[in-house]
N, C-alpha and C positions, 0 to 999 in steps of 0.2 A: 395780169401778172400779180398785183398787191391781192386781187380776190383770191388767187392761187395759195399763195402765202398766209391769208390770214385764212383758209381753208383747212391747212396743214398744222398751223397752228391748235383752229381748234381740235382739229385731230387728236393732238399730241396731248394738248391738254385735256381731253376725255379720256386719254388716254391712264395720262399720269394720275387723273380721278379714281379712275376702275383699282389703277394700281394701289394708290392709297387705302382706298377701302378695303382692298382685301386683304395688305397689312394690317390696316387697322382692326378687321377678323380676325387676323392671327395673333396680332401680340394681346388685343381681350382673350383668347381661346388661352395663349401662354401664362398670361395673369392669372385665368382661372385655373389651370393647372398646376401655376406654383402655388395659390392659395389653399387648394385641396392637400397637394404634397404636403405642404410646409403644416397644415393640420393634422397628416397623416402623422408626420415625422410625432409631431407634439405628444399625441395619442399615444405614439408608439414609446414615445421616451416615461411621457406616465406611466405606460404600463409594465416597461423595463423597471423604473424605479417601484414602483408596486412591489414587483415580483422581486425586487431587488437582484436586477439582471440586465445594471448599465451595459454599455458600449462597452468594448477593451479599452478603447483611449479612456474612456469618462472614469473605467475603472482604475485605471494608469494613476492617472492624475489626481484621483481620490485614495490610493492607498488602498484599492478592495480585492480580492481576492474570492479567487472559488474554489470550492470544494468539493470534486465529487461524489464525497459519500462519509457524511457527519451524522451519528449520534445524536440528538439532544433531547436535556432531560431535566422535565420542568417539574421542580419542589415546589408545591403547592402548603405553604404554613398554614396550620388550622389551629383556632383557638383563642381569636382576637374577640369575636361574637362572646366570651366567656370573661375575658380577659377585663369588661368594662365592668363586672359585677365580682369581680373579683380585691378582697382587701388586698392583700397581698401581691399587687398587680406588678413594682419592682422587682421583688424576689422572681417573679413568673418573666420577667424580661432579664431576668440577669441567666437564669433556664434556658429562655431561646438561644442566648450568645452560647451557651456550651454546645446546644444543639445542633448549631448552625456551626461553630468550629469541628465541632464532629464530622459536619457532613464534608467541609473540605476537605479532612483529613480522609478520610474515602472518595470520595472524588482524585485525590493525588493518589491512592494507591491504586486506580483504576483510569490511570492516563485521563482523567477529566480536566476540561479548564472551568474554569466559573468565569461565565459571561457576567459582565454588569448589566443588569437592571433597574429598573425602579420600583420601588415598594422592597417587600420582608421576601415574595417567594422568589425560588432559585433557579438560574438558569445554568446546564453544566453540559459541556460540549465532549462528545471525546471525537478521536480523526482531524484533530487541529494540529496542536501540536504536535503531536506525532500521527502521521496520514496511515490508516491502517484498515484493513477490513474485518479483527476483528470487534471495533469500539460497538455494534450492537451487541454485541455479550457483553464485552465490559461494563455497557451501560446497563445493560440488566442485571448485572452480577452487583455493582453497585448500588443499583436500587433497590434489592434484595437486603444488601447488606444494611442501609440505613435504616429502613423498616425496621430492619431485627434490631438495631444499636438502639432506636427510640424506644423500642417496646420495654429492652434488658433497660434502656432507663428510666422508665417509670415503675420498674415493678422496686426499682430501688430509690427514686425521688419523683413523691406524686410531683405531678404537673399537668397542667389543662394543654399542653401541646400535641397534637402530631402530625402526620404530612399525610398526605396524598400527591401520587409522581405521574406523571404521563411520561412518555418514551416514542421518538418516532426518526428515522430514518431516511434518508435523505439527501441531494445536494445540495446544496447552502453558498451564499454568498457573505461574506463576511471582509470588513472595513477594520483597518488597523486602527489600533488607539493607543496613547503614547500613555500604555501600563506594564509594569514589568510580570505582575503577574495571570494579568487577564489581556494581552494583548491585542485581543478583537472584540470588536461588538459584532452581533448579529441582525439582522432583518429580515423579514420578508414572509412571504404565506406561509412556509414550516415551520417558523417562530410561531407563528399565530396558530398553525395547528397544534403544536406541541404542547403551546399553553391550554386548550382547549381540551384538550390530553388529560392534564393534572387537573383541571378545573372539575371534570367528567367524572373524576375517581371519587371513590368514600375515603376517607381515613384509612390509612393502612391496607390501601390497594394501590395495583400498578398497573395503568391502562397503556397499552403499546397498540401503535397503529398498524395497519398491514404487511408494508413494507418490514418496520421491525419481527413482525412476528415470523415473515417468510424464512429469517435472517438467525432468528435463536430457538423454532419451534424443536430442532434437534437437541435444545439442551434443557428445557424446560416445558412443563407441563403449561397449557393455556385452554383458556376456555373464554367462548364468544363474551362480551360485554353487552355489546348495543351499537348502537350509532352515534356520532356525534357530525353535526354539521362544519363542512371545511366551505373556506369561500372561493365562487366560481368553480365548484366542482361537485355540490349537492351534498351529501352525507357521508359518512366515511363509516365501512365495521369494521368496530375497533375490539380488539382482547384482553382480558384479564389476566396476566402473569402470574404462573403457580409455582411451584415447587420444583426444584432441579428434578430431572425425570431419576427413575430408580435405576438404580446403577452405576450410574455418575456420581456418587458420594460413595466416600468410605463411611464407617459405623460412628468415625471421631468425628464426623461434618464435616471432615476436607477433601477436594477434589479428589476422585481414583483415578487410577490412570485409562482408564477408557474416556473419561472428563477429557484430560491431556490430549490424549490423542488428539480424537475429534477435535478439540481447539488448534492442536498443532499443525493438522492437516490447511486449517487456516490460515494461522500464520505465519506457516510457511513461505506462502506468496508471495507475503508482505518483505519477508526477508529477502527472498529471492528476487524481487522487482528492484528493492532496495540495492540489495547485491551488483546484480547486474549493469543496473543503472550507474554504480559508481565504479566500476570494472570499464565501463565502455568509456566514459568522463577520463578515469583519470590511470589508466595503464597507458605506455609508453607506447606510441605509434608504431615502433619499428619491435614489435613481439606479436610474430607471425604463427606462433606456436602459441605459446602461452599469453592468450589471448580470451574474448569472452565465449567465442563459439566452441574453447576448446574447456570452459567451464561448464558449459554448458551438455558437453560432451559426456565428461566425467559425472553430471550430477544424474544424466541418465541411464548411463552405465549401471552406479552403484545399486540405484535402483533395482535395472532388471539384475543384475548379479544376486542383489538380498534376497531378492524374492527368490531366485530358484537357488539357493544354497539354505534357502527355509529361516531367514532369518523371520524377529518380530516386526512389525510396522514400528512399532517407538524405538529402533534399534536403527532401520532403514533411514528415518527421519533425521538423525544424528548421523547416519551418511552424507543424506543430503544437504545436509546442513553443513557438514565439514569440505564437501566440495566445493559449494561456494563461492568456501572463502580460503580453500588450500592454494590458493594461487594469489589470492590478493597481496600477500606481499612483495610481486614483482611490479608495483606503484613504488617502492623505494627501491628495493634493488633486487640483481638478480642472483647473485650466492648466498645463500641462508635466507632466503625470501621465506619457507616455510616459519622461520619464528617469528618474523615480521607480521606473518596473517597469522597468526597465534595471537600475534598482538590487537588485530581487528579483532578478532572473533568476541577476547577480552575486552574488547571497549565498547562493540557495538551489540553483544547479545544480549545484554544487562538491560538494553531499553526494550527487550521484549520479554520483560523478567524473567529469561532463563535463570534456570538457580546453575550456583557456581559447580556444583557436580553435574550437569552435562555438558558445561561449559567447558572443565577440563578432559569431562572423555572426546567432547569433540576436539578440541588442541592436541589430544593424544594423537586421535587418529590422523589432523593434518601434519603432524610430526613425522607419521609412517609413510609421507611421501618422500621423504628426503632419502635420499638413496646414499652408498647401501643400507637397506633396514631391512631386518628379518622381523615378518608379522610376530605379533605375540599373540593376537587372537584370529579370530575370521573378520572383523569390523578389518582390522588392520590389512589382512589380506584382501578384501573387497575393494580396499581404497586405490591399495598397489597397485591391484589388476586390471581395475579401472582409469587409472590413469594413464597405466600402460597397454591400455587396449588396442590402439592403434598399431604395436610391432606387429599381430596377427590378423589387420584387416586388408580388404582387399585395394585399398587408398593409402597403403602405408609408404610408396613411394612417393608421390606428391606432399603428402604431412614431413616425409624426413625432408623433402627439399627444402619445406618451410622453414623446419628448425633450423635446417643449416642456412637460410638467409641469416635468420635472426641471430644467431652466434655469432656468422663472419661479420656481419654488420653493428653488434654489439661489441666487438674487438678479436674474437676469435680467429686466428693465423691456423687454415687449413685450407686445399683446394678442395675440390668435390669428390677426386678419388680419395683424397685422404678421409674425407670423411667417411663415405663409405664405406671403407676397411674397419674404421673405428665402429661403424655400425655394425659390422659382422661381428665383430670382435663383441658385443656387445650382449647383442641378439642372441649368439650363442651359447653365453654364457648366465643368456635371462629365464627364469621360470614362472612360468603363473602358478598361483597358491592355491587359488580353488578349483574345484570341479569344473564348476561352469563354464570357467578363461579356458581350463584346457582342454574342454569338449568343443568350445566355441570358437578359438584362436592357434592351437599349438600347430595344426596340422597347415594352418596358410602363415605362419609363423615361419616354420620349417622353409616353405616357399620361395617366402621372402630372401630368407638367405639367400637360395640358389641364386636368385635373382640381380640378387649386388653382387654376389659373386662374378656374373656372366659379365655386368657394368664393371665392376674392378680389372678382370681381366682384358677386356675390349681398349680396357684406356694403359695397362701394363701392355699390351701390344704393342699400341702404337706411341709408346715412350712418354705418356701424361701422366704429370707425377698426381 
């Protein structure tokens, strides 16, 4: 019986042997596995930080930010190699200081920031502080313009100074810093190309990398450069930036409006993203109508209306642009809400330096939504008929029902036949201005009536007020 037992015994315990061992396998296999990981991770974070493209928490925590699509544009100062054989070498440093206020001063009329650096050359970001697509023009338009401002100042104070700019295009991450007028720094491989950029150029050239060039070749003349080396990704062909193309200038050297245009087709976008985006934020939940799908209605309406009532494109644009925002004033209220986005239009066109004449013809035309208004032009009549395009579509029963939540629910005392009557009443006495509404609308318009009508009478039958 004891030989039984200590039989079983050893059993057990050959047993619990076998077993140990082959945890013991496993948890060396799990050591080496988190050693590998945990080396992975490491690599992986060096190489976020490289690329300056922490984690979201590490970016949280650090104050950093991204940016999908930055400008930057690195002033390379030349003239220091000169500067040591020079008597006069104060005078030639109290020169750079105008120089270099100069360049701020363009850089702020060109939405740029000025990145801090170290050393004399400059760093200038545009798509920071204000997020846009068009900051590769602006930064070329900028670049352009500093060129010219150092050249007009030497032909009027010698000086041993001038610059050469790089330009390159890109998304960027970017780390708050506690400055009120440069409030980020930058980092990371497109810092490093862009320096690489200005470093590449001669004096009084503007080397722009790929991406830039894809970005402004419609506004300016380029021509190939060469190569310059970017790191972990071989060579980069990069461009020389020439002359606004012909056509795009008036005789005086200021932009013509074919310039205009093309820019505005751009930043359009930018307003409309804008737009929208604070349309969906901060309009009132319960506006079932005058809503963002119903801006977004109107801004395509006025379009196809311009177009076939043979309007210009810079004419259409200032539609589109007044759509927008002819509703945004139902974020404060809903009677006289038109002067209200008169009032947006007025505060927020200015950061896309609209000049204050189209700024007022656009508040004109959001004015022509306020009913009743008789157009005074065709802009005017585009806008009415576009707004009111819905009376002659074939979804205008559904959209009125909306409008009438949104009323009764906003405080409006009617039931549904009353409203309906009110809409006959309405409808009948509504006309569209242009050709186009009344080729496209009048005839399902007409419809419409019959239609509330057959709904009014169904519910006077049967005694529903």
């Amino acid at each position: 019986m004891a030989d039984n037992n200590n039989e079983e015994k050893l059993s057990l315990l050959q047993q619990l042997g076998k077993r140990g061992a082959g945890l013991d396998k496993q948890l060396k296999e799990l050591v080496t596995q988190y050693e590998s990981m945990n080396s992975r991770t490491e690599q992986y974070e060096a190489l976020l930080k490289e690329f300056g493209l922490e984690d979201g928490a590490s970016r949280d925590r650090q104050g950093v930010k991204r940016f999908k699509m930055v400008s930057m544009l690195y002033v390379v100062i030349k003239g220091f190699n000169t500067l040591v054989h020079t008597e006069d070498a104060q005078m030639q440093l109290d020169k750079l200081d105008e120089i270099i206020f100069t360049i701020g001063d363009i850089a702020g009329k060109y939405n740029l920031t000025k990145i801090p650096t170290v050393g004399d050359n400059i760093l200038l970001a545009g798509g920071i502080m204000v997020e846009n697509k068009t900051n590769p023009i602006d930064a070329a338009m900028a670049a352009k313009e500093i060129i010219k401002s150092i050249d007009d100042y030497k032909k009027k104070t010698p000086t041993i100074w001038s610059v050469a700019i790089g330009i390159h295009t890109g998304p960027i991450m970017a780390r708050y810093a506690p400055r009120k007028t440069s409030p980020y720094t930058l980092a990371g491989n497109n810092v490093l190309t862009v320096s690489r950029l200005g470093r590449a150029a001669d004096s009084g050239d503007i080397v722009v990398s790929p991406m830039t060039y894809e970005l402004v070749k419609e506004f300016f003349e380029i021509e190939k450069f060469g190569k310059v080396p970017v790191k972990y990704s071989g060579t980069m062909e990069v461009y020389q930036l020439g002359k606004i193309k012909e056509g795009l200038l008036n005789a005086d050297g200021s932009m013509s409006d074919e310039f205009d245009l093309r820019y505005s087709r751009i930043q359009f976008m930018d307003i409309q993203e804008y737009m929208l985006d604070m349309l969906e934020e901060q309009l009132p939940k319960n506006l079932y109508y005058h809503n963002v799908k119903h801006t977004i209605d109107v801004t395509t309406e006025v379009e196809l209306i311009g177009w076939t009532e043979g309007l210009s494109e810079s004419d259409i644009m200032l539609l589109k642009v007044a759509a927008l925002f002819h509703d945004s004033g139902q974020i404060k209220c809903s009677k006289g809400h038109e002067a209200v986005s008169c009032e947006y239009a007025q505060e927020i066109l200015p950061r896309y330096h609209y000049p204050q004449e189209k700024i007022d013809t656009i508040k004109r035309i959001i004015m022509a939504t306020e009913l009743p208004h008789e157009p005074a032009d065709t802009l005017e009549a585009v806008i009415q008929d576009s707004d009111l395009d819905y009376l002659g579509r074939s979804d205008f029963i559904p959209v009125s029902n909306m409008l009438y939540k949104e009323l009764t629910e906003r405080g409006a005392k009617m039931t549904m036949n009353q409203w309906n009557k009110a809409q006959i009443k309405f409808i009948s006495a509504h006309q569209y201005y242009t050709q186009t509404a009344k080729n496209l609308r009048e005839v399902n318009k007409q419809s419409q009536i019959e239609r509330l009508k057959e709904l009014v009478e169904a519910c006077d039958k049967e005694g529903i007020e």
